[in-house]
N, C-alpha and C positions, 0 to 999 in steps of 0.2 A: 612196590615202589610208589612213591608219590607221585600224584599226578595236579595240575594247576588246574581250574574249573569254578564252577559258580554253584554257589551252593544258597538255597534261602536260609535265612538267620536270623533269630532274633536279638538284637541288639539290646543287652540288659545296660539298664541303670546303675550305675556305678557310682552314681552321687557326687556331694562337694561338702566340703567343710566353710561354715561360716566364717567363724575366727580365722582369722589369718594373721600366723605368729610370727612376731615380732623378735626380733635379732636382738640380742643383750648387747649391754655397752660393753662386757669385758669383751668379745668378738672384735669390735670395734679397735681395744685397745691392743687387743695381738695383732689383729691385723697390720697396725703400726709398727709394734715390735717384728712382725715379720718383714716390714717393708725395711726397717733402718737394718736387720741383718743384711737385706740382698742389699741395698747400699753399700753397705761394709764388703761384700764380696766383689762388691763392681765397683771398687774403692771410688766412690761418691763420696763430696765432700756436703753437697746441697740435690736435695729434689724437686721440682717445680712440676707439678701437678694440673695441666692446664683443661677445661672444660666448657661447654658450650650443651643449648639445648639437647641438640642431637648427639652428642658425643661427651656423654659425663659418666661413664661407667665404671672407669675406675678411681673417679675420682666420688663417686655417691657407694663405693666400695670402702673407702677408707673413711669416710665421713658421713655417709647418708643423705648427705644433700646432694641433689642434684638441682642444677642452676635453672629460673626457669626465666624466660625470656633475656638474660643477660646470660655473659660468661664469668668464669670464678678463676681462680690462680689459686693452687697449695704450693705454701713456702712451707719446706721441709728439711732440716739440719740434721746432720749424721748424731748430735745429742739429744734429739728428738723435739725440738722447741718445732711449731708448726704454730701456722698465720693464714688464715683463709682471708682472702681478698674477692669480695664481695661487688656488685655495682647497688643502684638506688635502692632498691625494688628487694631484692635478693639479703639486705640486711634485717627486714622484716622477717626472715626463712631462718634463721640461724637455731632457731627452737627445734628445728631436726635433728639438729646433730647430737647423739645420746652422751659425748664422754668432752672433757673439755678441751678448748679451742680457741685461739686468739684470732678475733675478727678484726678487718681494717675497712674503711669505705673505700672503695675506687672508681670512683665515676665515670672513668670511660668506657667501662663496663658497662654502663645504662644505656638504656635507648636514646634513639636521636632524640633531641628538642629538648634533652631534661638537664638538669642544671649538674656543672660540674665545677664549680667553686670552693667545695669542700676537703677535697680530697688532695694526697700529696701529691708528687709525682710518683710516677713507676722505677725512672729510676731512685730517685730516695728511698723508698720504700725498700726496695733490693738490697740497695748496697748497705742501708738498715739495718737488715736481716743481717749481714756477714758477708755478702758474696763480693770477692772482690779479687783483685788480679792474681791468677794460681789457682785462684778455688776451680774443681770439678765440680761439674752440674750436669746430673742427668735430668733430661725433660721427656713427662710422660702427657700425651693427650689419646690419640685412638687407634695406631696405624706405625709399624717401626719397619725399616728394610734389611732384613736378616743378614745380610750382607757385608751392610755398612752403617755404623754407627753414627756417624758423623752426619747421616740423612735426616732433618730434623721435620715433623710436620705440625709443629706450634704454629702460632701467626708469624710474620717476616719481622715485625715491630719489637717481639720479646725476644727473639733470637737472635735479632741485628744487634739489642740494649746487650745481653748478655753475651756474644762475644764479645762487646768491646770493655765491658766490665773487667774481665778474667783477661783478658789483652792477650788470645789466644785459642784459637778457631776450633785446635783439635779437643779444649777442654769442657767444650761443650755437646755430650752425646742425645743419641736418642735409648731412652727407659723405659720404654713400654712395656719390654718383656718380664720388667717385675712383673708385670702383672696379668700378660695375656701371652709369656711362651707355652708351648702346649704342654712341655714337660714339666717343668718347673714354673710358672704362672702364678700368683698368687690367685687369681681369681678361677683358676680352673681346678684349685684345690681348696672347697670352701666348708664352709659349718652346716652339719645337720640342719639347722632353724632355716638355712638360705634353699638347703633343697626341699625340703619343707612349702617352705613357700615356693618355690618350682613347679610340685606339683599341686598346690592350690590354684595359681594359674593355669596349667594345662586343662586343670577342668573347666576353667573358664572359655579359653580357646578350642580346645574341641567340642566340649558343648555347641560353641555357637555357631562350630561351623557342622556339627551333626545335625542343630536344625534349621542353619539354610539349606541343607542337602533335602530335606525332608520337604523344604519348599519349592523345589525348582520345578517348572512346568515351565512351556512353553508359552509367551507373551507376557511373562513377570519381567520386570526391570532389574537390572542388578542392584540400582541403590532399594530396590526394596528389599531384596535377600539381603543387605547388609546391615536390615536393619535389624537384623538376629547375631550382630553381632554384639555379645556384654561382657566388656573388661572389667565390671564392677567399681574402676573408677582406678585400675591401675594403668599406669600407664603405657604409650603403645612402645615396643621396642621397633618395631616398621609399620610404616602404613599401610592399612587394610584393603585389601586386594578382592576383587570381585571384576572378572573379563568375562564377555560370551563372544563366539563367532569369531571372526576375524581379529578381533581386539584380542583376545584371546593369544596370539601369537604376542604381545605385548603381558606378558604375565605377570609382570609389578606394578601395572597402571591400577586408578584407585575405582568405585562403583563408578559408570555413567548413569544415564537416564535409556542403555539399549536393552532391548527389549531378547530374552531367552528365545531361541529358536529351535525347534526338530532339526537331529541330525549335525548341530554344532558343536562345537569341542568347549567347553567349561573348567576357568579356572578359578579358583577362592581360597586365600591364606590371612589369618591373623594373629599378631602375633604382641603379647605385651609381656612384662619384665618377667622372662625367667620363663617364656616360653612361648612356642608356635607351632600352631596345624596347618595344614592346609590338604588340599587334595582338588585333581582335577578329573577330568572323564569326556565322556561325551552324551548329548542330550536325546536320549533313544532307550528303549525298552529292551534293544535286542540287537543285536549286529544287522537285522533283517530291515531295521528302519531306517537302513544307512545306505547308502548307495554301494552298491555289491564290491565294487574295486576299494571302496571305503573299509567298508566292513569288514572284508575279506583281511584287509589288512589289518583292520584295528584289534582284531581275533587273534593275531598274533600279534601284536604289540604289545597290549595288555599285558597278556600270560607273560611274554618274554619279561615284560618289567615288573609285574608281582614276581617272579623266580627270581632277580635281584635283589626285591626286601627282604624276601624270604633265607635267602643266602647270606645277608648283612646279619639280619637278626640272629639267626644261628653261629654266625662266625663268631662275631661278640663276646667278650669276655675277660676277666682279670688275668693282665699277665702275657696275654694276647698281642705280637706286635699288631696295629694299625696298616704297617705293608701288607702284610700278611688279608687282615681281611680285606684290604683295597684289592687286593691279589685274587682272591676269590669272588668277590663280587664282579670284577673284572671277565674271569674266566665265565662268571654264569651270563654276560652281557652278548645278547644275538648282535651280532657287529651288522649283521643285514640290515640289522630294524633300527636302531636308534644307537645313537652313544651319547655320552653323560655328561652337561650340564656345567657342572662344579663339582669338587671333590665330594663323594660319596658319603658327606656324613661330617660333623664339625661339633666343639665345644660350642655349649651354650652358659648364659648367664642373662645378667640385666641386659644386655646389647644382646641381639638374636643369632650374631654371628663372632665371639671371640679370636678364635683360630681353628685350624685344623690338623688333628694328627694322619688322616687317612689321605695317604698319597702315595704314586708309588715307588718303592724300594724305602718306605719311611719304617723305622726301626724301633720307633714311640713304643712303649710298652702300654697297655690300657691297665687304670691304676684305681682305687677303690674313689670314692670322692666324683667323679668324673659324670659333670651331667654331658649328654651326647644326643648330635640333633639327628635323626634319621633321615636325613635330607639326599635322595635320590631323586636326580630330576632328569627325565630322560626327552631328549632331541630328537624327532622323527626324521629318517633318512629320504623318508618317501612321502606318504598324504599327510595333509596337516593335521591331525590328530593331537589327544592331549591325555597325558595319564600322567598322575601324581599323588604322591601320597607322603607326608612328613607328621613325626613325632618324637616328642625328646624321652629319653629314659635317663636311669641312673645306674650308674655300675656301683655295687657295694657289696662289701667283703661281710664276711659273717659277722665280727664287730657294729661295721655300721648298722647291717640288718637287722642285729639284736637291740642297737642305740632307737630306733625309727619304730620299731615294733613297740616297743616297752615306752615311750616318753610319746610317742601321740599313735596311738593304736586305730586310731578314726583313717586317718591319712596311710598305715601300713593295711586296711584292711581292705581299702579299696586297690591300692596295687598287687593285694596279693589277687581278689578277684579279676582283674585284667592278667596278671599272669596264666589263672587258669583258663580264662579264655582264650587268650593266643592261643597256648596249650591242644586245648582239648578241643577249642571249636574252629580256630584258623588251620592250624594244623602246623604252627611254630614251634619248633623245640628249644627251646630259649635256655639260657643257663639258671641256674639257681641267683648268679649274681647282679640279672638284667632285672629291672626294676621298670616299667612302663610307668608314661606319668600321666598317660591320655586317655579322657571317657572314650574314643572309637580307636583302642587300641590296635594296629596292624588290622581296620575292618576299609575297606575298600569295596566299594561297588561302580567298577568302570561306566556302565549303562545306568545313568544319574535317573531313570525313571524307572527302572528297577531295585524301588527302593531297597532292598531286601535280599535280593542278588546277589552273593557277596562273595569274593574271591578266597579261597582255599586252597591249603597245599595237603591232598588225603588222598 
């Protein structure tokens, strides 16, 4: 029987790919095609597509642009005519988008102080387009309430214009779930080249956080362990996290200037389009450099919550409900020691957090396509303690694995070698269809100055 322990390891080189491939416009132009079908089933007469810095994902999903300092609007017709509404700045951007597009200026979309004399109104524009009393409009931005359709989370301005357009409250819903239900999602069912690129980031993210870990001593500053962190220039999906000590109970705050201490609990996550690591611990060689009622506990913490990744990763799989492994991971959780966070594991994409199938009594089936973020995060019942560990993989069916192996062999070669390292050196039994997308695959060393020390299920 297996037993949880620490084992030394050497953590191999897994590499990265330079090139980072590029998404074809025909993707581009399905992806459309698929969005005016779920329209047609959600008898949509119009789409409105609305986007901002922080919350452009499904809409740089259907277009590739993502807005940068302004927000953007997709007007979209169930005959597929589409109008990207742009602010000042952001009409300079239009060269992103791979397949064609009718652009408009609208300048209230710009920053304060910049001039807006050019532009129509919003309503003109609209009711331009078509939209007008009777017409159904769903509106997609970041966030829909499973519930109730009629919960809209655009701005109050476009949704106040667009009920009074349509002269009719109920015919304006929320759309989101074209494209972020767990089941049916468009974005949670996406193209080889997008998970591809998934894991070309990951290497990017674990790497960097493999070597702040490699850096952590005692009297370093967090902002200078963060400064191992390289997104290569894509961008961040949340901001970079780096807590020691006390702050440390603050686990999404960003680097300060405090200083690593002995005996303090350590957290650090980063995460950019299409993926995130993180991991936490405590800053000690040994449970022995902890203060004994510490330590004592954290010796069971640890273990208790390595036997939960351990348990997720092997549940995993095509075909699989989602209850089902919430179910088991649940059962393998010490209720003594901590309980859980957030849901035990979520779609990932360009945003870090899509949705989530694992909850429980959830009936989701897990389906080929599916990137999925490892995200266990566990709440100490008793000392303030800190363990954590997150990475995304991909479920894929023998099709996909054969598509991924054969069209970029560089990128299937490196997950097949993280496969056998789970495998053979974590002591993971993983399915044929888990796909890791992370250089420190399932490698955890609670005691952050043990660099080497590494949790195992043997």
């Amino acid at each position: 029987m297996p037993t949880i322990h620490l084992k030394e390891i050497e953590l191999p080189d897994f590499g990265s790919c330079e090139e980072l491939v590029e998404i074809p416009p025909h993707q581009f132009e399905l992806r459309f095609q698929n969005t005016l079908q779920k329209m047609n089933e959600e008898a949509l007469d119009f789409l409105l597509v609305f986007a901002d810095r922080e919350h452009c994902a499904n809409l740089a999903f259907l277009t590739n642009l993502d807005p940068r300092f302004e927000e953007a609007l997709l007007l979209l017709d169930r005959q597929g005519k589409r109008k990207l509404l742009l602010g000042n700045e952001c009409m300079g951007y239009t060269g992103i988008c791979p397949i064609p597009m009718e652009f408009e200026l609208y300048q209230n979309f710009s920053l304060m102080g910049q001039d807006r004399s050019l532009s129509r109104r919003l309503v003109d524009i609209i009711t331009d387009f078509g939209i007008q009393a009777g017409s159904t409009v769903g509106c997609s931005y970041y966030k829909y309430d499973v519930n109730d359709k009629l919960i809209l989370d655009i701005p109050a301005y476009l949704a106040d214009l667009l009920r009074e357009l349509v002269n009719k409250k109920e015919l304006i819903v929320n759309a989101s779930d074209i494209f972020m239900d767990v089941e049916n999602g468009l974005r949670n069912r996406t193209c080889l080249e997008e998970l591809v690129r998934f894991e070309w980031a990951s290497t990017r993210t674990s790497d960097s956080i493999k070597n702040l870990l490699r850096q952590i001593a005692p009297g370093v500053r967090e902002y200078e362990l963060a400064r191992n962190f390289v997104s290569d220039g894509l961008p961040y999906s949340c901001h970079p996290m780096v807590s020691s000590g006390k702050k440390a109970a603050m686990g999404l705050s960003s680097p300060s200037a405090n200083r690593v201490a002995l005996k303090e609990p350590f957290t650090s996550a980063l995460g950019i389009w299409g993926a995130l690591t993180a991991r936490a611990g405590m800053v000690a060689k040994h449970a022995d450099q902890l203060d004994k009622q510490v330590g004592d506990f954290y010796e069971a913490y640890w273990k208790a919550y390595f036997k939960t990744v351990v348990t997720w990763y092997e549940a995993i799989g095509l075909g699989i409900s989602a209850g089902e492994v919430t179910n088991q991971v649940e059962q393998a959780r010490d209720k003594s020691v901590f309980d859980f966070a957030v849901n035990t594991g979520h779609t990932l994409h360009l945003d870090e957090w899509v949705n989530s199938p694992f909850y429980k009594g959830s009936e989701i089936k897990l389906y080929s396509g599916m990137a999925l973020q490892m995200d266990i995060i566990p709440v100490s019942k008793k000392e303030f303690v800190c363990a954590n560990m997150e990475d995304g993989i991909v479920l894929a069916d023998e099709t996909l694995r054969n598509e991924w192996s054969e069209r970029f062999p560089a990128s299937w070669k490196r997950i097949q070698q993280r496969r056998n390292f789970m495998i053979d050196e974590i002591g993971i039994n993983i399915k044929p269809e888990v796909l890791p997308l992370s250089n420190i695959p399932a490698y955890y060393t609670p005691y952050f100055l043990s660099k080497k020390m590494v949790a195992v299920n043997k």
